[in-house]
C-alpha positions, -999 to 999 in steps of 0.1 A, spaced: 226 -356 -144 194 -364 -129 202 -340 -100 209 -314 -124 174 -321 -142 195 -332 -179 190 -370 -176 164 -383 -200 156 -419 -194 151 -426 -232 180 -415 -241 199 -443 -216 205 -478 -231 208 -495 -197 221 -529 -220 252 -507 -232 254 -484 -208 258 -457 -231 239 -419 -228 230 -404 -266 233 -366 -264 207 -342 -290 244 -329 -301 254 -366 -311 277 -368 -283 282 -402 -267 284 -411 -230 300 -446 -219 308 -465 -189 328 -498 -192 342 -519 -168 378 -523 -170 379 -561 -165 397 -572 -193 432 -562 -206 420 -559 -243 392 -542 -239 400 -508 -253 416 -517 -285 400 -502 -317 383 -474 -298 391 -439 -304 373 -413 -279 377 -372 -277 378 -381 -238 379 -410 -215 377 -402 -174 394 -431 -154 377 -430 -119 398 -445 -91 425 -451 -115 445 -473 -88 415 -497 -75 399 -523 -95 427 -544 -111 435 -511 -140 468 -517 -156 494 -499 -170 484 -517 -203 448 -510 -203 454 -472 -191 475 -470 -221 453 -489 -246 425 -459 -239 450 -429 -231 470 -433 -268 430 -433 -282 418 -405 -268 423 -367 -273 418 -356 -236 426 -380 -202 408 -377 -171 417 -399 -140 414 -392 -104 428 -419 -75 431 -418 -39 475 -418 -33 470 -449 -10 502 -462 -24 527 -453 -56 516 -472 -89 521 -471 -124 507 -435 -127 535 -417 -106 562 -433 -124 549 -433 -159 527 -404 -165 524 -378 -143 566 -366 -153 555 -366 -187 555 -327 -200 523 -330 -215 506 -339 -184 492 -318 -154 487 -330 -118 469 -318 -94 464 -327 -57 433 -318 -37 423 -330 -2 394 -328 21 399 -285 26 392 -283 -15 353 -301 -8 330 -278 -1 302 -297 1 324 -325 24 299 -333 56 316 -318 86 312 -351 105 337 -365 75 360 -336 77 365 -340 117 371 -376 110 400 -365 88 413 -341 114 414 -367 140 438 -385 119 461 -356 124 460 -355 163 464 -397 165 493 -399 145 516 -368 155 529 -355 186 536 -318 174 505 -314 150 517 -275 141 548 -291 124 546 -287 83 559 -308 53 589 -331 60 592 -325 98 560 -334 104 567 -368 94 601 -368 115 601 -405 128 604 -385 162 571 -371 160 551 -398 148 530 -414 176 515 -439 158 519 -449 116 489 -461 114 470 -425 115 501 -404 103 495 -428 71 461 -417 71 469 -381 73 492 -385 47 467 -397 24 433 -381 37 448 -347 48 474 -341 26 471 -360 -7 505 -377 -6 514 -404 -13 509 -435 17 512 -471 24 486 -495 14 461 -502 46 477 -540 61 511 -532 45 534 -556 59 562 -534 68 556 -500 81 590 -490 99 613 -484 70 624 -450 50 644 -443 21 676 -421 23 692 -408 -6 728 -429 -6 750 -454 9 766 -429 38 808 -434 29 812 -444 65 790 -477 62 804 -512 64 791 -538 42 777 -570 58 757 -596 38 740 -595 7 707 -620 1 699 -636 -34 662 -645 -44 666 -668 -76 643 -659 -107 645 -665 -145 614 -664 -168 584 -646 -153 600 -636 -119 632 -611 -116 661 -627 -97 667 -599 -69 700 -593 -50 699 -571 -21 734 -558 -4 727 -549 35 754 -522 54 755 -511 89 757 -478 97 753 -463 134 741 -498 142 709 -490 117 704 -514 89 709 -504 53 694 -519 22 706 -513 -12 688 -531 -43 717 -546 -68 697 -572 -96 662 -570 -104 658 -583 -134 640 -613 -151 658 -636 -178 696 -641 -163 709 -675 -157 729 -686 -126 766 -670 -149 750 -634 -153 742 -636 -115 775 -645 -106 795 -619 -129 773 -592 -113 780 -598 -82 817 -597 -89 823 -567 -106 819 -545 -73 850 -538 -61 845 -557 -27 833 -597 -20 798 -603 -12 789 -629 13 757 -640 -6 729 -660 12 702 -672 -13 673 -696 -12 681 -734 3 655 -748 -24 680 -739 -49 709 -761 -45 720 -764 -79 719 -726 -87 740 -721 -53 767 -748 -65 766 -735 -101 770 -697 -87 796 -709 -61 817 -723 -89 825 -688 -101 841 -677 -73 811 -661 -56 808 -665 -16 776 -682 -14 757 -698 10 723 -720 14 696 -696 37 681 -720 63 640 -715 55 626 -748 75 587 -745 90 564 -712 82 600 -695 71 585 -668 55 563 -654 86 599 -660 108 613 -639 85 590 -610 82 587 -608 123 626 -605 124 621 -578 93 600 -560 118 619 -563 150 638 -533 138 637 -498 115 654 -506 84 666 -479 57 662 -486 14 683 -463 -11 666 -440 -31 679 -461 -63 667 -494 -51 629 -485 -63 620 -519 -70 625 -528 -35 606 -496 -26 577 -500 -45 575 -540 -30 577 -526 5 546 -505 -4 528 -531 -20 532 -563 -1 504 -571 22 483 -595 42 455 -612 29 423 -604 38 400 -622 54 360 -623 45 350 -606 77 378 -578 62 402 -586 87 439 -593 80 452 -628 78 486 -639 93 496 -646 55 508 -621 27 496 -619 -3 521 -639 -26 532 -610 -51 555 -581 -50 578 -604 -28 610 -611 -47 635 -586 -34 615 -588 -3 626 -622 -4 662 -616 -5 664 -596 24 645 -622 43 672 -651 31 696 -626 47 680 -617 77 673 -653 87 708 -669 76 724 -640 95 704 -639 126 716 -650 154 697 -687 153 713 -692 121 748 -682 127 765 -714 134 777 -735 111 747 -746 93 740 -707 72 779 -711 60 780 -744 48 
């Protein structure tokens, strides 16, 4: 406004942080830090800047959006979040992507910036959509996430994502042999999660089977008997009761070994190989995008992740240890 020569300063309640138009239009700016904050007010239009940063919730999105006659929001695609999934299939709602080609007034030191991401992170640059993100042609994630997000508005991984070396195919291929399944228990405010794991042409499959909050140690155990094949279940070693109480179903199931700094053992065998994630098992896909490192001060990562968006994530990690080759004695089947 002031650039444009339209902002007048007496107008401005710095206090409120509200704008008073001659029309009697109202301009406001509030922080979304609370997830009440926008009950009661009704709006012709609200504009959500940065729609994914800053702690915005489904809830408070929604507590705005069902107020307001027009909705606004713009959002770097640095990951999937409530906004791909909830609103953007809606009929009533249009979506547009624009990237740094669409800024006219984008500083062409910025714009070569972007570009470079393009030549670090491919081999074959001229390559368009899919093929360009062939696993064969990548030369480094790291910038071929960047271009993903930067230079072509898709959707990417968070920066110090955990795992980086996965990718989601559509099925189960008929021809793939069941191995192992892991079990991360939950009940009240954390989904129990059961992940099935298949080989096929020696490339690890993952396939999400529970995720779901509120079943007890029965509902687990029925579940994972009504495939038509046994699962050899490893789950959690801190739950001894639920593994006895499962067991006496009739479910093959086994303690996961966990011992000293289990969960970083886990994660570097997660990443000692490319791993694959059915297309149905979103819950485990939108973990693997979400679960990070913390962050240090200096804005470095730490050698610890972030403890949230870990419970199938979990599963896989009882499996991988109980079933590695460490733990395959005696000890993972007892």
């Amino acid at each position: 406004m002031v650039g444009y020569s339209i902002f007048e300063r007496s107008r401005w309640n710095k206090s409120e942080w509200t704008y008073y138009f001659d029309n009697g239009s109202i301009l406001e700016f509030i922080g979304l830090d609370s997830g009440d904050i926008g009950k009661g007010f009704r709006r012709d239009a609200v504009y959500f800047n940065e729609l994914n940063k800053g702690g915005i919730t489904l809830e408070s999105y929604m507590q705005f959006a069902s107020r307001s006659r027009l909705v606004f929001a713009d959002f770097n695609p640095d990951r999937r979040f409530f906004i791909h999934d909830e609103i953007i299939p809606d009929e009533d709602t249009d979506f547009l992507v624009l990237t740094y080609s669409d800024n006219e007034y984008l500083p062409e030191g910025e714009k070569k910036e972007i570009l470079k991401y393009l030549e670090k992170g491919f081999y074959n640059t001229k390559l368009e959509g899919e093929s360009l993100f062939e696993e064969s042609n990548i030369k480094q994630k790291y910038w071929a996430n960047k271009w993903r997000v930067y230079g072509l508005g898709l959707v990417g991984h968070l920066d110090g994502v955990i795992f980086t070396d996965w990718y989601v195919i559509p099925r189960i291929p008929p021809e793939a042999k069941y191995v192992s399944s892991g079990l991360d228990f939950g009940f009240s405010s954390h989904p129990a999660a059961l992940v099935d794991k298949y080989i096929y042409n020696g490339k690890t499959i993952y396939d999400l089977v529970i995720y779901r909050a509120g079943l007890h140690n029965s509902d687990i155990a029925r579940i994972i008997k009504s495939s038509d094949f046994t699962r050899r279940v490893f789950a959690d070693e801190a739950e001894p009761k639920s593994i006895s109480e499962i067991s006496r179903f009739g479910v093959n199931i086994f303690k996961a070994p966990k011992g000293r700094d289990s969960i970083n053992y886990g994660i570097d065998l997660l990443q000692e190989e490319t791993f694959y994630v059915t297309a149905s098992s979103k819950d485990l896909i939108f973990e693997l995008e979400n679960y990070t490192w913390e962050i240090k001060r200096d804005g470095t990562a730490d050698l610890k992740p972030v403890k949230a968006h870990d419970h199938a994530i979990d599963a896989i990690r009882y499996d991988k240890m109980a079933t590695h080759r460490r733990y395959s004695g005696e000890y993972a089947f007892r």
